[in-house]
N, C-alpha and C positions, 0 to 999 in steps of 0.2 A: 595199864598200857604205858610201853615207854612212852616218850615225845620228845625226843634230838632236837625237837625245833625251838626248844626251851633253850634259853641260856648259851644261845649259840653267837657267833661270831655276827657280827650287823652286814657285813658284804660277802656277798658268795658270787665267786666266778667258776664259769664251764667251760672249762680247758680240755682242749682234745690232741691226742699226738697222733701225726701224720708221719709215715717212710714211706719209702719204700722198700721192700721186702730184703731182709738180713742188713739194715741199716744198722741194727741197737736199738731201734725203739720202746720192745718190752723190758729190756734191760733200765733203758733212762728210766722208766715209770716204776720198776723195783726202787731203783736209787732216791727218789725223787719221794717216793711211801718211806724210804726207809731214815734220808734224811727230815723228815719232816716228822717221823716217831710214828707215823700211820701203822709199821709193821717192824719187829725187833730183828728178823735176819732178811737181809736178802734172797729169794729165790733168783734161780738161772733155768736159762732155757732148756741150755742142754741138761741140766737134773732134774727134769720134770716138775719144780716144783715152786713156778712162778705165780705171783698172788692172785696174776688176772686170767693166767689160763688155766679160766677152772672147767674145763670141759674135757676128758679123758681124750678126743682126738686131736685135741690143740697141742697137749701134751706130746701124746707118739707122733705130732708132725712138728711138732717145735716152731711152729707157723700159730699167728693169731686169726682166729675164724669166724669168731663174733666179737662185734663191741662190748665194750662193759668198763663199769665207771668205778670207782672209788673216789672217798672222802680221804683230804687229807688237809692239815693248818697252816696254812705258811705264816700268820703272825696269828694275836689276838683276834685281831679285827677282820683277819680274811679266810674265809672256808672256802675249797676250790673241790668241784666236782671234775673230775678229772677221768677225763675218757678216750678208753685203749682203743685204737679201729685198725681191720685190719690191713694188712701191707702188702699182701699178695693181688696180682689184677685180678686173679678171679673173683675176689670179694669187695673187688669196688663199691661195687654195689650200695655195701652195709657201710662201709665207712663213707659215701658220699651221703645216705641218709641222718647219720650223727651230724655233717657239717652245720645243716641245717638249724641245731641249737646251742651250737655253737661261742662264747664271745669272746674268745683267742684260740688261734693254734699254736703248736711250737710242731715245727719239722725240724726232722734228726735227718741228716745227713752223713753220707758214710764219708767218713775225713780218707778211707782207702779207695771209694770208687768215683767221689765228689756226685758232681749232679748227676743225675741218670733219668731215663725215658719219661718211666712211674712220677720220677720225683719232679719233672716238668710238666706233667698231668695235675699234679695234685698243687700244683699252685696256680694251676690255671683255676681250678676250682676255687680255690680259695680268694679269687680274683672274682670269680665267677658271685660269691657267696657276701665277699665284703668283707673278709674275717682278716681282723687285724693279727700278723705272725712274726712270732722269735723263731729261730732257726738255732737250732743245736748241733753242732761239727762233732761225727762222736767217732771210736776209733782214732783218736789220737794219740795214742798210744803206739800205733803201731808204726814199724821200721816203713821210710819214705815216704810219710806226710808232711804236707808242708805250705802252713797256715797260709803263708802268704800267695801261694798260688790257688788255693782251696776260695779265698777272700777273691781274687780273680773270676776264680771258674763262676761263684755266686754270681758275684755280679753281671757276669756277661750272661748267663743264663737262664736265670732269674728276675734280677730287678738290679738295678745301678745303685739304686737306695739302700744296698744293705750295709750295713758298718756295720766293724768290729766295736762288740760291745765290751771286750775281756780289758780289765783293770784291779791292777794289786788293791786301788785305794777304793774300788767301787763305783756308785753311781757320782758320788761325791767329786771324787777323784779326774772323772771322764767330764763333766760340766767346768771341770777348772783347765784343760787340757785344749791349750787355742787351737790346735789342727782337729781333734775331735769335734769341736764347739765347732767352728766353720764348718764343717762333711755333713754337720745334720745341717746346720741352719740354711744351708744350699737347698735342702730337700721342701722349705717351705718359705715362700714370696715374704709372708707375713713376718714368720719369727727371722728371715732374715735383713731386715728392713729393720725391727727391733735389736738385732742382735750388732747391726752395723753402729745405731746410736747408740748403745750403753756397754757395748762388747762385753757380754756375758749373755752365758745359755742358762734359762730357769728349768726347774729338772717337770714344771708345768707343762714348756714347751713339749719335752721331752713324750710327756704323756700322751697332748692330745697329738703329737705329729704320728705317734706308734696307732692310738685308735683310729686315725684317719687314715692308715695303710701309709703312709707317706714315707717311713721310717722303719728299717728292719731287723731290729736287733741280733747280731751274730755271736755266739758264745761257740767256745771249740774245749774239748774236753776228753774224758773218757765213762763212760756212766759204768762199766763195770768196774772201776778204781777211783769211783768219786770224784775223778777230776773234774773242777770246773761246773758243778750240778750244781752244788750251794750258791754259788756265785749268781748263775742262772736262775734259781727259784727266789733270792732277794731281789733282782732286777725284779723281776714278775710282781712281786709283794709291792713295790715302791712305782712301779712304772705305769700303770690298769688301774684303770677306773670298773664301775660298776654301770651296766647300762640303767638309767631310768625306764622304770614298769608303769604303766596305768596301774587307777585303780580297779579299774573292771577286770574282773577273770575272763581270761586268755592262757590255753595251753597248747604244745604244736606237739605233735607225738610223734618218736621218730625208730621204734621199733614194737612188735608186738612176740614175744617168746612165751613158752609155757614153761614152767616150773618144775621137778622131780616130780608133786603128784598130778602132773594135768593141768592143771591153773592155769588158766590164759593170763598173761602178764600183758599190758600196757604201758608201755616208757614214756614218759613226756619231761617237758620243762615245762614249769608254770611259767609263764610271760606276763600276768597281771592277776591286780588281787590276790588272792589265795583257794586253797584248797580243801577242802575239809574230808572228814571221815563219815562215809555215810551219808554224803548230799548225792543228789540225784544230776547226772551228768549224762547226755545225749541222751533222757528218758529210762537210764539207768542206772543203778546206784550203785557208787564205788563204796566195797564191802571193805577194802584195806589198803591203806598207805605206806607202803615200802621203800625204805632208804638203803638201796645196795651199796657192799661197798667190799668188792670182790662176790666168793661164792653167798655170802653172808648177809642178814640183810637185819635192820633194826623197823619198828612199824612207828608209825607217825599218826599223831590226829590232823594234824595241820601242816601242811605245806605253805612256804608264802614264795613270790616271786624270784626268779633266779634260779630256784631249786629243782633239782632231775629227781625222780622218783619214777616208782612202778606201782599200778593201782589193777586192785582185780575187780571182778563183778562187772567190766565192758564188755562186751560181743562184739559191736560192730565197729572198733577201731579200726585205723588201719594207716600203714607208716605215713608220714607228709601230711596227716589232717592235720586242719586249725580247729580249737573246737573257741568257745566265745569269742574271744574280740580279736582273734590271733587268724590269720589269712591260712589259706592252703600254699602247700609247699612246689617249689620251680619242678616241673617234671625232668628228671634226671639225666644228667648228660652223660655217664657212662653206662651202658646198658647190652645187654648180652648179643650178641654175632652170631651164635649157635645154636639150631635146636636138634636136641637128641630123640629119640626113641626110648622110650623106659619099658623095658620087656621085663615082664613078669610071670612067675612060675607059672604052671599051668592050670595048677590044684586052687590058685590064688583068685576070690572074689572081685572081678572088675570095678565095679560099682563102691565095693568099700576100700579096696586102694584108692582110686581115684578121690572120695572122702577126704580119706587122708593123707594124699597126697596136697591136697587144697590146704588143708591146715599148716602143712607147709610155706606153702604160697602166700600165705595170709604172712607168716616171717620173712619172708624172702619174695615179693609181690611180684620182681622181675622175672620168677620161674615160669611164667604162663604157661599152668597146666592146662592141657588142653586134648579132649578127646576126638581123636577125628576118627569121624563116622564113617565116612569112604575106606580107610583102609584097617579101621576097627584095633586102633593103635591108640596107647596115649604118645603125647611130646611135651616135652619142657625145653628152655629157653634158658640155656648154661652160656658163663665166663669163659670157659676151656677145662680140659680134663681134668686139673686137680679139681674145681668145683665138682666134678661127677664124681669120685671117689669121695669124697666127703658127702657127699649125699646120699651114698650107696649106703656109705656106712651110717647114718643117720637114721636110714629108711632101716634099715637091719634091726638098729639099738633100739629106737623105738616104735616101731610097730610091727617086729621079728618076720620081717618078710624080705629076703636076699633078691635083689632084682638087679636088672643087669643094664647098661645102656651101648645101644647102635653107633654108628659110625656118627659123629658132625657135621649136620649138614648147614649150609650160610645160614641165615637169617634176611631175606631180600624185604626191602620195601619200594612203595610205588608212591606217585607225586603226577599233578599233572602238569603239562607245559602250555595250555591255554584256558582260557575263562570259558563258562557254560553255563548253562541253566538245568539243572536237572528238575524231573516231573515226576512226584508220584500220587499215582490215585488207589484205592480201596474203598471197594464199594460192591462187596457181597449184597447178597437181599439184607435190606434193612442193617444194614453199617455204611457209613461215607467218610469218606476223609481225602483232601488233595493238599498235596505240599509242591510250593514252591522254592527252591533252594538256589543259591548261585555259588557256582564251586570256581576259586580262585586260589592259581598256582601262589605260594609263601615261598619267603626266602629259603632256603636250605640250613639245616636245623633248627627251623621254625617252630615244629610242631605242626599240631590240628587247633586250631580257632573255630570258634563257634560264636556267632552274632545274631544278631534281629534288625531287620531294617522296613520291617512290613506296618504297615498302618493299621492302629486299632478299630478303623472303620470296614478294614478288609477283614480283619480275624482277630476275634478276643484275646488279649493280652494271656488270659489263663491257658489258651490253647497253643499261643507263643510259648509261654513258659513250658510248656509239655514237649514240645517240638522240640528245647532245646536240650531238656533233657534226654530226649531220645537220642538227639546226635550224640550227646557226651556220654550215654552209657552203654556205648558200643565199641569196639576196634572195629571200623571198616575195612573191609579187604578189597583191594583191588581188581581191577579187570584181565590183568593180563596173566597173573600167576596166580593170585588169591592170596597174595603177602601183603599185609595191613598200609594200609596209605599213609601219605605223613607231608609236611610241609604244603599245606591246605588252608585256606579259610573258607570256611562255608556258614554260607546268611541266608536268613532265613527273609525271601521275598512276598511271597504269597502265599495264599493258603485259602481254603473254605470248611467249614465243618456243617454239618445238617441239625438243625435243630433237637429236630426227634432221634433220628437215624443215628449219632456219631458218637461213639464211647470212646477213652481212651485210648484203648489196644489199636485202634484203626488210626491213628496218628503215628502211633509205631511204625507199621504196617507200612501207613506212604509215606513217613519219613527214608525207612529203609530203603525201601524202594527209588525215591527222589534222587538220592545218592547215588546208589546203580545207575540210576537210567542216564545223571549226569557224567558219571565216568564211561560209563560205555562213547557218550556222545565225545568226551575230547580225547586229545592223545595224551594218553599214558606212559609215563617211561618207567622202567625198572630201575631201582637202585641198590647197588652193595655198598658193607661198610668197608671203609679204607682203615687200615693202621697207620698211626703217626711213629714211627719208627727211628731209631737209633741203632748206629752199626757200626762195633769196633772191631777192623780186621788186623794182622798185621801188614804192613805198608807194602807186602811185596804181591799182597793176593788182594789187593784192589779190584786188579783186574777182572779176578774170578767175580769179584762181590759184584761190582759194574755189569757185569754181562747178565748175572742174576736176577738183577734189580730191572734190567730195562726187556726179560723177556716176562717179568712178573708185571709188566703194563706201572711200575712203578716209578714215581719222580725222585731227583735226586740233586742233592751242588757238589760242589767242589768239593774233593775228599778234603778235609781238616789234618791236618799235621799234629802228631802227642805223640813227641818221642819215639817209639819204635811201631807208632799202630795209625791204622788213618779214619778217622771219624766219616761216616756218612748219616743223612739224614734227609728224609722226605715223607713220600706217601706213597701208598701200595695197596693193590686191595686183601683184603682179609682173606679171599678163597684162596691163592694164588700163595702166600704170606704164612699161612696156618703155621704149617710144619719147618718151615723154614731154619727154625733155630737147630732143630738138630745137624742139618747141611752145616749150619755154619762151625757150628762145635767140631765136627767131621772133616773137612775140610783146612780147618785151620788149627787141629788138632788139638780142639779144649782153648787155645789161647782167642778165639774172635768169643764178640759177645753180642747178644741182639736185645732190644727194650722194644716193646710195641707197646701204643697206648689208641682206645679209639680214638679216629680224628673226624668221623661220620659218615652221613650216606655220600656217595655222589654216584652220577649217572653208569648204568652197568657196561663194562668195555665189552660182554659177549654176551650181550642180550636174547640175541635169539637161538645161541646155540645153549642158554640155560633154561628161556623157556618152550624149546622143545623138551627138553631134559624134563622141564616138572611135566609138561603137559596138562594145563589148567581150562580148565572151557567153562567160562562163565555160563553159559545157556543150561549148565548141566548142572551147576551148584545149587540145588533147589534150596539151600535153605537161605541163600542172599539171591533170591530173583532178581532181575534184570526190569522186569515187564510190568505191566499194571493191571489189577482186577476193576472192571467196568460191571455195569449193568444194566439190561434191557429186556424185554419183556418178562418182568421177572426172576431173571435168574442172570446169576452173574458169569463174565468169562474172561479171561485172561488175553491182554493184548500185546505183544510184542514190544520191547524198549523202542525198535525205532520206527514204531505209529504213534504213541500214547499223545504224542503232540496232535495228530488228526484228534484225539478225540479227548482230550483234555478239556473240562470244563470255564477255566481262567483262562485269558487272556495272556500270554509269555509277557514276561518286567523287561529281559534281560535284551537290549538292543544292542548287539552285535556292530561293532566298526564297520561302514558301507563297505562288502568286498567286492574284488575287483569282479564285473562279470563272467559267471560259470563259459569256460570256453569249451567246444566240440574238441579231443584232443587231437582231430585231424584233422581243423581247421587251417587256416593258412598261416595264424596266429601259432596254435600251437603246435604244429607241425614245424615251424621255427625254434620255438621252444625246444621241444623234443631234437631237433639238432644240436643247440647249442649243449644240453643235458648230457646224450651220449654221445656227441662228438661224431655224430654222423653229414655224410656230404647228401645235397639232396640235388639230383639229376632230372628236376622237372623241365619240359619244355613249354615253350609259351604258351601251349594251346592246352596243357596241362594245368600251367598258373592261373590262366583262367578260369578252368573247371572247378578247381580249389577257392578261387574268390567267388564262383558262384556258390558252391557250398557255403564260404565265410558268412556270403551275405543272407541266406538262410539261416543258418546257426545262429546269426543276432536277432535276426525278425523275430527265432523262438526264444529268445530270449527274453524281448523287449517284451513279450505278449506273458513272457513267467513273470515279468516284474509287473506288470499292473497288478493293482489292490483287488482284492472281491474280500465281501466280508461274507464269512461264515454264520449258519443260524445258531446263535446259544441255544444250551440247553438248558427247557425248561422242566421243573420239577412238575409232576406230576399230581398234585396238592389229593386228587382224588382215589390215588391208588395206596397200597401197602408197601408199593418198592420205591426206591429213590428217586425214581426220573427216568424217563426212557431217551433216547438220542439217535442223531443220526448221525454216523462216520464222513467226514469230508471225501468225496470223489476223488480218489487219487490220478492225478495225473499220469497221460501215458510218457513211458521214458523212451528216449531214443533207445534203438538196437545196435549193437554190436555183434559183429561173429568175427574170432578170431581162429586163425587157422595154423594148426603146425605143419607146415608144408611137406617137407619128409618124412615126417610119421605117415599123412596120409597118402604120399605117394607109395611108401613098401607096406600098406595095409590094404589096398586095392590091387585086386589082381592084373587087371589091363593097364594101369598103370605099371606096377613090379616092373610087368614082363618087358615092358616097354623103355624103363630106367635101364634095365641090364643091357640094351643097345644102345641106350644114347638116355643120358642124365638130362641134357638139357629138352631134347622132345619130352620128354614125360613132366619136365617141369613147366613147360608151354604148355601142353596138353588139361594140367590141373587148371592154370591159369585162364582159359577158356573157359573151360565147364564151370569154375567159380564165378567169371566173367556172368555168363548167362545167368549162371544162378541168382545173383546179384539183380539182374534185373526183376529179376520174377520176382525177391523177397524185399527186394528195396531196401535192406538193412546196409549199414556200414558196415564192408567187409576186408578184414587186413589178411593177408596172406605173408606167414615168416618162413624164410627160410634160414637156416645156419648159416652163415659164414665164418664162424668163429676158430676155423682151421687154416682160415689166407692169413697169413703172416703181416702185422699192419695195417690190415683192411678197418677203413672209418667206420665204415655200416654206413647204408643206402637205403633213403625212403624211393620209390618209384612209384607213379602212377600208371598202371595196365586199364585201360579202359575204364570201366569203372569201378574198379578195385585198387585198396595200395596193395604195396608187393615191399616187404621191408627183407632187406641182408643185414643179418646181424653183425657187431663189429667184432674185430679179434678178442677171442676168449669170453665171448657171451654166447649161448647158445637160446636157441630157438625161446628153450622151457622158460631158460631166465626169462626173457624179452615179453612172452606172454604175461608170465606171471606180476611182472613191473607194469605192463600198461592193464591188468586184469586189476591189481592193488589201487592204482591210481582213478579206476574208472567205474573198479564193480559196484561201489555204491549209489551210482550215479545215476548208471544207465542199466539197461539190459542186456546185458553181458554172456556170449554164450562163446565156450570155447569147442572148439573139435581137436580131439586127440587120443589117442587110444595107450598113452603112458599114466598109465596107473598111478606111480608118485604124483605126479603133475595134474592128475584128477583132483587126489585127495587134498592139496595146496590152493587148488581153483577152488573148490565148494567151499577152501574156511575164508575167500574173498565174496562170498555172496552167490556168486555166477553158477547159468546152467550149464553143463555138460554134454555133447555129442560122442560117440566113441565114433570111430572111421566107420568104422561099417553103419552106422544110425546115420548120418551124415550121406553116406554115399543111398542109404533107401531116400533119405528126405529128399536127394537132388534128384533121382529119378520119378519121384513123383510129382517134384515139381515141373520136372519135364512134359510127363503125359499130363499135367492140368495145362501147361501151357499150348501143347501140341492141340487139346479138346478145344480147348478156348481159341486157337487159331482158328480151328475148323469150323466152329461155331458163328466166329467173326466174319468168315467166308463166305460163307452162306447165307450169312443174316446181309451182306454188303454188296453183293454180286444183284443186281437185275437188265440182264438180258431177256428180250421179249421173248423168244424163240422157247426159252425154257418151260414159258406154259401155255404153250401153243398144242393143239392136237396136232400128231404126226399130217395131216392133209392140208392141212391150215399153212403150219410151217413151209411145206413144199409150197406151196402157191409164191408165199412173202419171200422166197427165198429167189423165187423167179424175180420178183417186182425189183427185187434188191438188185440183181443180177443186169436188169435191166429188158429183160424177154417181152415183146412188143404184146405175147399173146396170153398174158399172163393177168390173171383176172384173183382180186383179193376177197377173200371168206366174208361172211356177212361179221357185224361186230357182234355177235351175240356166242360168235367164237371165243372170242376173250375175252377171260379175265377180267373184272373189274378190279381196277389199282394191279400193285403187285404186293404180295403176299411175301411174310417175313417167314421164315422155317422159325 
């Protein structure tokens, strides 16, 4: 067996080159193999027949589409692993995975286009990463370059820190040069404090100010005419250091590929210790040690630190692991905006596409394949359209199965905007598990965090550590669309397990759960990703570009001035932004040019018109419940997200800031409110404002009496049964009533009313007013009656008190629906909310706020029966309250008393055994 690791050079650096797409940078990396003897001719792009794009579609697209490394010597003493990524955005991906092992970069720079979008992306990353970088100016060559503004554009765009490193006499040359020697020592407190007393630059300094980012070496050239490369690969040789490795073994892997026959490959760098052939790593044994270097690979027994290699015999690698002493990798900042549909022939096995389509996945981890069962589709998770053609044909070449992909749709996520407690329990017969979670909004491109902040006296540390792994090996999806949440931290508070009763899987279970039942409880927002965008028009179609930008909800400054073109730049969302680049090609006929890079999520500008569009109902998602499994006499049953707190077994952690007291909304309080909100006048009169502060001052008394304490009975376990415990559900409080009314609906839905509208609008609107009036009494609920007014030209909108009902006029350009549906939002969960109206849309809007339904006609039977109860019960009250004597007198009796009453001298009264003892109640 060979062993390259013999006899090799003592320092090895991992050098990666970063463009942007048609900068030169497969080119630099031919020159840079060729002057360094790694390979005897140069390949070119355009000839197909470049040493690193060994892949046949890299080829026919002259585009680089996987990374991949070669060895080459820059002296004795230094071996550089040097790694091609690619330059296109759809493959961000792959080349932000390589950054990660990293310990220089050199970005190539197009000396024809200078900085661009991509190429400001990718130094954000490399900022992002710590990666010390030389900058290579290529295309210099070509007619209208012109270093010294190139040296500008750097700096202003980039970093201020970059100087020209280009000198005839070298490194040597540039340390003896006082105006170069001052431009770095400015870049560092220390060396220029030194450099002030002994006035000279050490080519030391030189070094650590380039490994500590502080310093950017700029070299300008041409790599398809050698210019300027050599120059640049002895700076590199003389200017890098080697990082210090432990000696513990530590490796970060940062691709997994397969081989011509199948072999799953694993890519890594050692970062400590060493490697052997044949040791046993994550419980399996690496069968062979490969040192690639192009399509071509030599095998190794040993690897030692610093060094890239690919090992076979792993299974469960997977990109960004650490395996021994080496950490896990930053979950990645650029990350796909789009998911497709992957339609697949007809003839073609589901279940073994999707196989290997995964295998895929496992190379490309950002593709989240994913089978959705509702619409019995798969979907992947693409850069943009050249990423789908590269895939197609991928999927073609190797597993001869032609499939096709659907239109692009966003990629949304969700986040919450206040702090909660989420609850969940499971507890089928003989399984128990409850989770305490507190789910708290993160900054914005935060990620998902996962913590522990629960007492080992409350829940066994081994049951913590389960808990947290269940959070972390899930995407949760949110409430409002079912697009994965993000910018989260969720702790883990409480928790109980059953001794006997509680297995793993049931921790699952109510962890899952806890999650739901916490997002369902706070508010949710949607968020899209935005493009960080670059736009060069020419100077006279500004205006076009401006008006573009500002109906695409996008931000923007001051166009910048370059010669005959004018720069803009901002943010914009992705949905809006997609296609854009062709407008702009069109429009400004091939000379404007557009760069989009992602700049992340933020909150979605047409939220509710996208999520109508998905149409997501969490209540329906059975496989992420919402709700909690309980059980009691045996058998277990499912309780809605917002009870599980009646009947949760733990006591709530999570103590909520005192909020201000729940007010009536048509209290006198918020019946102010609601003026100042919609800008309504309110025409109470005094004896009105009074009836309103009687209300107020009811509506606190029920307050005052919700806020006293009562403790609930825990539940106790049942020690002597086979089930978990039996319990009792807390008595739900009754909630105030509401009935809101759409007034014109139901005046042209009643026929006496219609007929009655068609003579006179305003009797038939008094006439409703009335009958609601009474009704009012009879049901004692709080009742609003709306009418439109959203036709009077400038009208505020009017609250009124009518007896004892309100009477609201809506304000210009609100109608009735709206006005319902705002104070139905605001209230349905509150109270008991029952709307009447017999418009269909406005049905189905009220039932997903919680509230009951009347249609006009259910509404007009319930008031007439309330009528004959009340009319019975009048008559009833009548009868039972009237006692006249006369009424249970015999007819003879009567006449006599009627004389005496009369006063008739000869009028003589019945014996008493005539009446009645007492008087008698019907």
């Amino acid at each position: 067996m060979n062993n390259p690791s013999e006899n090799r050079p003592k320092r090895h650096l991992c050098i990666g080159l970063l463009a942007h797409v048609d900068a030169g940078k497969t080119t630099l990396s031919e020159a840079m193999l060729y002057t360094a003897g790694s390979i005897r001719k140069m390949g070119r792009v355009d000839n197909k027949d470049a040493f690193l794009d060994t892949f046949a579609l890299e080829r026919a697209r002259g585009i680089t589409i996987f990374s991949k490394q070669a060895r080459l010597v820059l002296d004795e003493n230094t071996e550089v692993f040097l790694l091609d990524t690619p330059g296109h955005v759809d493959f961000s991906a792959e080349m932000e995975r390589t950054l990660q092992i990293l310990d220089y970069a050199i970005l190539v720079v197009s000396g024809a286009d200078g900085v661009q979008g991509h190429t400001e992306t990718l130094w954000k990353l490399l900022t992002r990463y710590e990666i010390p970088t030389f900058l290579f100016v290529n295309k210099m060559d070509q007619e209208g370059t012109d270093r010294k503004k190139l040296m500008q554009n750097l700096q202003k765009y980039l970093s201020g820190n970059c100087l020209d490193f280009t000198s005839e006499q070298g490194i040597d040359g540039l340390l003896s040069d006082e105006i170069f020697a001052e431009n770095a020592a400015v870049c560092d407190e220390a060396v220029l404090e030194r450099y002030l007393e002994t006035g000279e630059m050490e080519k030391e300094d030189l070094v650590s100010m380039i490994s500590k980012r502080k310093i950017f070496p700029c070299f300008f050239g041409s790599a398809l005419k050698l210019n300027g490369v050599e120059e640049m690969m002895h700076a590199v040789s003389v200017l890098t250091r080697e990082p210090s490795y432990p000696e513990a073994f530590g490796a970060k892997v940062y691709k997994i590929a397969r081989d011509e026959q199948g072999n799953r490959l694993t890519f890594l760098k050692v970062t400590g210790g060493c490697l052997n052939v044949k040791e046993e790593l994550l419980e399996e044994k690496v069968n062979q040690i490969r040192i690639y270097s192009g399509a071509k690979y030599e095998t190794a027994g040993q690897v030692k630190a610093g060094e890239v290699c690919a090992v076979t015999g792993l299974s469960k690698t997977y990109p960004g692991e650490g395996i021994g002493c080496e950490s896990e990798s930053f979950l990645p900042v650029l990350e796909p905006v789009l998911t497709y549909q992957i339609r697949i022939p007809q003839d073609c096995d589901v279940h073994k596409m999707l196989q290997n389509l995964k295998q895929l996945e496992e190379e490309e981890p950002l593709l989240h394949i994913v089978w959705n069962e509702r619409l019995g589709e798969i979907h992947a998770q693409l850069m943009g359209e050249v990423q789908t053609e590269i895939l197609k044909s991928m999927i073609a070449e190797r597993f001869g199965v032609r499939v096709e992909f659907g239109a692009g749709n966003i990629v949304y996520k969700e986040t919450i905007r206040n702090t909660v407690e989420g609850v969940g329990h499971f507890e089928p017969l003989r399984h128990y598990a409850e989770v305490h979670l507190l789910l708290e909004p993160g900054e914005p491109g935060s990620g998902m965090h996962f913590l522990s902040n629960c007492s080992e006296d409350v829940l066994d540390k081994n049951w913590q550590r389960l808990i947290l792994t269940h959070l972390e090996e899930k995407e949760h999806l949110g409430v409002l669309s079912g697009s994965p949440v993000t910018d989260m931290q969720i702790t883990l508070v409480s928790g109980r397990a059953h001794q006997k009763h509680t297995e793993g899987g049931d921790f699952r279970q109510a962890t899952y759960r806890a999650v739901r039942q916490g997002l369902k409880k706070a508010e949710s927002v949607l968020l899209e990703p935005y493009y960080e965008y670059r736009l060069e028009v020419p100077s006279e179609m500004v205006g076009r570009a401006l008006s573009d930008l500002q109906r695409m909800n996008g931000t923007f400054g001051s166009p910048e001035q370059i010669g005959e073109m004018a720069v803009l730049s901002g943010e914009a969302p992705v949905a809006l932004m997609q296609d854009y680049q062709r407008k702009v090609i069109s429009y400004t006929k091939g000379r404007g040019r557009l760069s989009c890079s992602l700049s992340g999520y933020k909150p979605c500008s047409n939220a509710e018109e996208v999520l109508t569009a998905i149409g997501y109902d969490s209540e329906r998602d059975l496989e992420n419940p919402t709700g909690s499994v309980f059980c009691a006499h045996g058998a277990g049953f499912v309780v809605p997200w917002d009870q599980v707190e009646d009947y949760m077994h733990l006591e709530s952690v999570f103590k909520p800031k005192e909020e201000e007291p729940e007010q009536d909304p048509f209290d006198e309080q918020a019946v102010s409110a609601a003026v100042q909100r919609a800008r309504y006048v309110s025409s109470l009169s005094p004896e009105e404002e009074r009836e309103l502060e009687k209300m107020a001052e009811a509506s606190r008394r029920k307050r005052e009496q919700a806020r006293k304490k009562y403790s609930y009975r825990k539940t106790e376990l049942d020690t002597g049964s086979n089930s978990t415990g039996e319990y009792k559900s807390r008595k739900r409080e009754r909630r105030k009533e509401y009935l809101l009314v759409d007034g014109y609906n139901i005046i042209f839905a009643w026929e006496e009313l219609r007929e009655l509208a068609k003579i006179n609008i305003d009797g038939a609107r008094g006439r409703l007013m009335d009958i609601l009036s009474n009704y009012q009494g009879i049901r004692k609920c709080t009742l609003i009656l709306v009418f439109d007014a959203y036709k009077v030209e400038g009208f505020p909108g009017e609250i009124q008190q009518y007896h004892n009902i309100h009477v609201v006029y809506t304000k210009e350009a609100e109608t009735a629906d709206q006005y319902i549906e705002k104070v139905a939002h605001e209230i349905g969960r509150k109270y008991e909310v029952t709307v009447a109206t017999s418009d269909g849309t406005e049905q189905v809007i009220i039932r997903g706020q919680g509230c009951h339904l009347l249609s006009a006609k259910e509404l007009h039977t319930e008031i007439v029966l309330a009528q004959k109860e009340l009319r019975e019960n009048h008559m009833e009250k009548a009868e039972s309250t009237k006692n006249y004597l006369f009424h249970y007198l015999d007819e003879e009796t009567a006449k006599e008393m009627e004389e005496v009453r009369l006063g008739k001298e000869n009028a003589s009264v019945g014996s008493d055994e005539n009446i009645p003892d007492g008087n008698r109640c019907s």
